[in-house]
One Martini backbone bead per residue (centre of mass of N, CA, C, O) as a GRO file, in nm:
protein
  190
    1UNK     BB    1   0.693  -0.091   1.971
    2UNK     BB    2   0.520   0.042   1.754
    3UNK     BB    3   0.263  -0.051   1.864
    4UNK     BB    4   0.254   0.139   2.104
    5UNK     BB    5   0.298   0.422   1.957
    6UNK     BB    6  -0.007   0.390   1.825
    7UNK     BB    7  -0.158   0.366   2.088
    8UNK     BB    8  -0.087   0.606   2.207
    9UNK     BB    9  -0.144   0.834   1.986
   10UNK     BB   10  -0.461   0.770   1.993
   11UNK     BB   11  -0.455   0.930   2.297
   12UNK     BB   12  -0.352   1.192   2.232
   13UNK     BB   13  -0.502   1.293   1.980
   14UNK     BB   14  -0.771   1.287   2.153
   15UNK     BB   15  -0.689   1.500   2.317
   16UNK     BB   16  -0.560   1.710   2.087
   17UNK     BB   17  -0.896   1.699   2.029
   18UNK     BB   18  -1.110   1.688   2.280
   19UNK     BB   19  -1.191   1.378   2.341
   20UNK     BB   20  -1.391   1.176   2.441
   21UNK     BB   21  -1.402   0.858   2.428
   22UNK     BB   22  -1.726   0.853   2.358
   23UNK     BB   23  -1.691   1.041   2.097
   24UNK     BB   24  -1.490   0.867   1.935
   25UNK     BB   25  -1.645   0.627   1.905
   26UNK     BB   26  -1.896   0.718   1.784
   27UNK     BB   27  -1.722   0.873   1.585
   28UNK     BB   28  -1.609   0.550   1.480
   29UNK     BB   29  -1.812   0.272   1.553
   30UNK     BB   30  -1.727   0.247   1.875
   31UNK     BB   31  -1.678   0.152   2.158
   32UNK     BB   32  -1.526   0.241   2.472
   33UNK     BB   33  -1.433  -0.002   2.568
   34UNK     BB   34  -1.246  -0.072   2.334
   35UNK     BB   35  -1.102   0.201   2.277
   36UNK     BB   36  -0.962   0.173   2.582
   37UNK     BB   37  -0.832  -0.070   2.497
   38UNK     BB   38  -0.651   0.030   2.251
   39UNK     BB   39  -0.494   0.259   2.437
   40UNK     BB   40  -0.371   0.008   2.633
   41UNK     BB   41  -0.235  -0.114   2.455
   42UNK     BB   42   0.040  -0.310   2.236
   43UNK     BB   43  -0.159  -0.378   2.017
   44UNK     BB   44  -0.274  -0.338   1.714
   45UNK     BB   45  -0.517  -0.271   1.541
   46UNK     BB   46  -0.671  -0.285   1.284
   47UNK     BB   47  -0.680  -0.093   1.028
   48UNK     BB   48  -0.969  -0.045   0.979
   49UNK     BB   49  -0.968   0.100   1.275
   50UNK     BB   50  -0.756   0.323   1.226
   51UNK     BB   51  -0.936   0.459   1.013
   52UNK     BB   52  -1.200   0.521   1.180
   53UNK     BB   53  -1.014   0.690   1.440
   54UNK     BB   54  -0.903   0.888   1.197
   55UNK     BB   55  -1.178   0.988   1.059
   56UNK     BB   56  -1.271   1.121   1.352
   57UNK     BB   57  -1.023   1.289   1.361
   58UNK     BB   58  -0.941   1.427   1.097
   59UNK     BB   59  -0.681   1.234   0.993
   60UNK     BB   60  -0.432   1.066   0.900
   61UNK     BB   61  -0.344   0.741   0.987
   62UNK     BB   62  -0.018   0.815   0.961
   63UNK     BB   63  -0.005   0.960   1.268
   64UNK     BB   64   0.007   0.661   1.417
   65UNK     BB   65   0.355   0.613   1.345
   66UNK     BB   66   0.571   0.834   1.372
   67UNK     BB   67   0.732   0.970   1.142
   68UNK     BB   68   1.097   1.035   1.014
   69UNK     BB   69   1.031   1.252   0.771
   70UNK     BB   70   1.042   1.478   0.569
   71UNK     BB   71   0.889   1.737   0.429
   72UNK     BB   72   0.743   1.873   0.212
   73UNK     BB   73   0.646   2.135   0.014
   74UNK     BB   74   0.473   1.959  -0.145
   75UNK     BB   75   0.132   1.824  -0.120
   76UNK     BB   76   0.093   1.684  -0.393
   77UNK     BB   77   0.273   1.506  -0.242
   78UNK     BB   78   0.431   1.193  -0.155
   79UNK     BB   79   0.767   1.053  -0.028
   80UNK     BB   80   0.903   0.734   0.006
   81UNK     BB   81   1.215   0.599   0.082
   82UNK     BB   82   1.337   0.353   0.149
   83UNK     BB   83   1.628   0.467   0.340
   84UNK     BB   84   1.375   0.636   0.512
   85UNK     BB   85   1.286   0.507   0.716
   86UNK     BB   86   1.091   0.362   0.892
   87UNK     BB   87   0.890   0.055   0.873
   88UNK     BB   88   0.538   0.015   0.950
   89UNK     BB   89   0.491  -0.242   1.195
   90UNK     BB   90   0.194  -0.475   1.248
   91UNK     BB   91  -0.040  -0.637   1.478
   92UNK     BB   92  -0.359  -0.796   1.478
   93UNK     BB   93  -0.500  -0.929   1.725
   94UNK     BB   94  -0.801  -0.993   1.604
   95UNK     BB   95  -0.701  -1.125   1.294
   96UNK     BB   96  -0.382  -1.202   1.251
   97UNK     BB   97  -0.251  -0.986   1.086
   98UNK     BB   98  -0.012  -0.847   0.907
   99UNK     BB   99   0.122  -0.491   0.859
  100UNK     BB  100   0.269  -0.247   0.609
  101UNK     BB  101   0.290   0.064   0.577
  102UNK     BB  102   0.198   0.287   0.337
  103UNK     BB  103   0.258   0.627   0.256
  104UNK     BB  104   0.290   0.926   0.309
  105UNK     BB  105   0.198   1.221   0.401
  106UNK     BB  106  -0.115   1.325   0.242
  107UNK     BB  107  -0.309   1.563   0.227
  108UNK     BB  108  -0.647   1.449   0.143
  109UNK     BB  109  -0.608   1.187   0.118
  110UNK     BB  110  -0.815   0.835  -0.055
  111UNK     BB  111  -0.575   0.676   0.017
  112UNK     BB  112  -0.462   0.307   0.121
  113UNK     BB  113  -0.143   0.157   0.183
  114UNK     BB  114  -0.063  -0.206   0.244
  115UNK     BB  115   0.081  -0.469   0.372
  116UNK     BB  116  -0.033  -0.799   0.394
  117UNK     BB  117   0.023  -1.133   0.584
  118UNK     BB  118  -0.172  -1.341   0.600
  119UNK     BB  119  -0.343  -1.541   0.762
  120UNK     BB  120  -0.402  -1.910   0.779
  121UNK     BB  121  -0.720  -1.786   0.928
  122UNK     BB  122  -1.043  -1.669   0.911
  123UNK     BB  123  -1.143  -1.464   1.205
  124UNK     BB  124  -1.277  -1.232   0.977
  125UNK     BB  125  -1.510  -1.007   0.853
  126UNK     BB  126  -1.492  -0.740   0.613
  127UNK     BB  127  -1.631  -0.395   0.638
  128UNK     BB  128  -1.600  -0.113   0.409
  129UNK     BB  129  -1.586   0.198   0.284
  130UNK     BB  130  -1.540   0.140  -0.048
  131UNK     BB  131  -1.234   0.053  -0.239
  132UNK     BB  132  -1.063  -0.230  -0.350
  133UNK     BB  133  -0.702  -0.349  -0.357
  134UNK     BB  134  -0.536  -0.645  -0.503
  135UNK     BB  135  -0.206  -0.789  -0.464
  136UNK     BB  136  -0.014  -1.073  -0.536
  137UNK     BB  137   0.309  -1.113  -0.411
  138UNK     BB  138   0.327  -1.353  -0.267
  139UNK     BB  139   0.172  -1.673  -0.296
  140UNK     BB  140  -0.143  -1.802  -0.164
  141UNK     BB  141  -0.491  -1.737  -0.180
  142UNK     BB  142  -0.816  -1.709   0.002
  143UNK     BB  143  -1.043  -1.572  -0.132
  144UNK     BB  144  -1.333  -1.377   0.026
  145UNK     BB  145  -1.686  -1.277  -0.134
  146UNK     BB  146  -1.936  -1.324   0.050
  147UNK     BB  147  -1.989  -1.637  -0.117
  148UNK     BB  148  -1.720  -1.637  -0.247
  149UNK     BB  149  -1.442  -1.823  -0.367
  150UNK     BB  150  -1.086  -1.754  -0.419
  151UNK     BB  151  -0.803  -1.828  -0.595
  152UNK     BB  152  -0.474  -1.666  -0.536
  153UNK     BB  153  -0.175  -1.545  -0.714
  154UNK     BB  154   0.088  -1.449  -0.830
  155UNK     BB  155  -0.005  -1.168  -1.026
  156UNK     BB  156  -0.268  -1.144  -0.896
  157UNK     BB  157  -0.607  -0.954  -0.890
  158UNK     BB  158  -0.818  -0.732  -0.708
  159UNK     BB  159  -1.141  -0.561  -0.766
  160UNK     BB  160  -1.370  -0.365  -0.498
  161UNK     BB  161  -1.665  -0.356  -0.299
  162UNK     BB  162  -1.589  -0.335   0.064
  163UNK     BB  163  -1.921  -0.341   0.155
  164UNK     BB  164  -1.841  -0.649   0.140
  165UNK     BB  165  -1.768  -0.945   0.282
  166UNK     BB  166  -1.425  -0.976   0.378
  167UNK     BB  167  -1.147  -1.227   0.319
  168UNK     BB  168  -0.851  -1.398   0.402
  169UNK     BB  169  -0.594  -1.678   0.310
  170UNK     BB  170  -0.328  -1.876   0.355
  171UNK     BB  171  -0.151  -2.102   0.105
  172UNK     BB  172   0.025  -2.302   0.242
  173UNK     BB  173   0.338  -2.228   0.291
  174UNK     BB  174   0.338  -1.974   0.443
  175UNK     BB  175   0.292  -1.618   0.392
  176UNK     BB  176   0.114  -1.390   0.220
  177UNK     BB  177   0.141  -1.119  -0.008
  178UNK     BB  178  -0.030  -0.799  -0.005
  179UNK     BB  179  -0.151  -0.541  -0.190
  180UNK     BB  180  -0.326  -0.254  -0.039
  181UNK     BB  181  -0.588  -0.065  -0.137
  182UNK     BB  182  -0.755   0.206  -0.028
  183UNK     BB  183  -1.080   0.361  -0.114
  184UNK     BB  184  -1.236   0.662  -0.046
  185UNK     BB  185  -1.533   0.862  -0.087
  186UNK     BB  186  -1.528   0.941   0.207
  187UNK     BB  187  -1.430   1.134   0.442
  188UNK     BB  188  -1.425   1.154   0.786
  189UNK     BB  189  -1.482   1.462   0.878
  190UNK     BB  190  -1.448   1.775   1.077
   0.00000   0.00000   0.00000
């Protein structure tokens, strides 16, 4: 169900900024036919994509989760405690990994944090501007930066830059939890 209210978000937010498909699409390097496709989906895109999205609306991200929690009064911090209010899990159908958003909404920031479920294989390599933390919280990674390969484990993490491309993938019985923050050089606002 968070799926569907991420995707419905979306295309209200396109329209109470007056975009049209088209230049949503443009200002966010993305086709109009997959923003629609987007759009009217049940599944959440890759995170990768929903940061794209919301930096052409010139929004946080966190925007399209609907969170249920009260605002702060100061602005220069943004407080998230275990017992209020739901964590926002979604699966992205075209890389096939679970993640859950983290970090309350906190105007003008410039990192994003949340945890990924790597999954068993990988079906494509992501780049995108700025700089990647990746802390392996439980499990084993394979993880490829490049063209080489490392082999991450429990309380092991890298940090790079994430205009190369890079995936990972679980390896062994379960899927591995990954603590993933990205830091972005400039947000693409309006």
């Amino acid at each position: 169900m968070d799926e569907i209210i991420i995707c419905r978000n979306i295309k209200k937010l396109r329209k109470q900024n007056h975009f049209t498909l088209e230049k949503l699409a443009e200002l966010a390097g993305l086709t109009k036919g997959y923003l629609s496709k987007v759009e009217r989906s049940e599944k959440a895109p890759p995170y990768s994509t929903l940061n794209k999205i919301a930096g052409a609306l010139g929004i946080e991200v966190t925007r399209f989760f609907e969170k249920n929690s009260e605002p702060l009064t100061d602005t220069r911090i943004s407080l998230q405690k275990n017992n209020q209010g739901p964590v926002i899990k979604a699966t992205s159908q075209l890389s096939g990994y679970d993640y859950e958003v983290l970090g309350a909404d906190k105007p003008g920031k410039n990192m994003e944090p949340f945890i990924i479920h790597a999954p068993a294989e990988i079906t494509k390599m992501y780049a995108h501007e700025g700089e990647e933390f990746m802390y392996v919280l439980e499990g084993r990674l394979e993880f490829v930066y490049g063209e080489t390969t490392y082999i991450l484990e429990q309380g092991d993490n890298v940090y790079f830059d994430s205009c190369v491309p890079h995936s990972g993938k679980s390896l062994g019985d379960g899927k591995t939890r990954i603590l993933v923050i990205i830091y972005f050089y400039k947000r693409n606002r309006q």
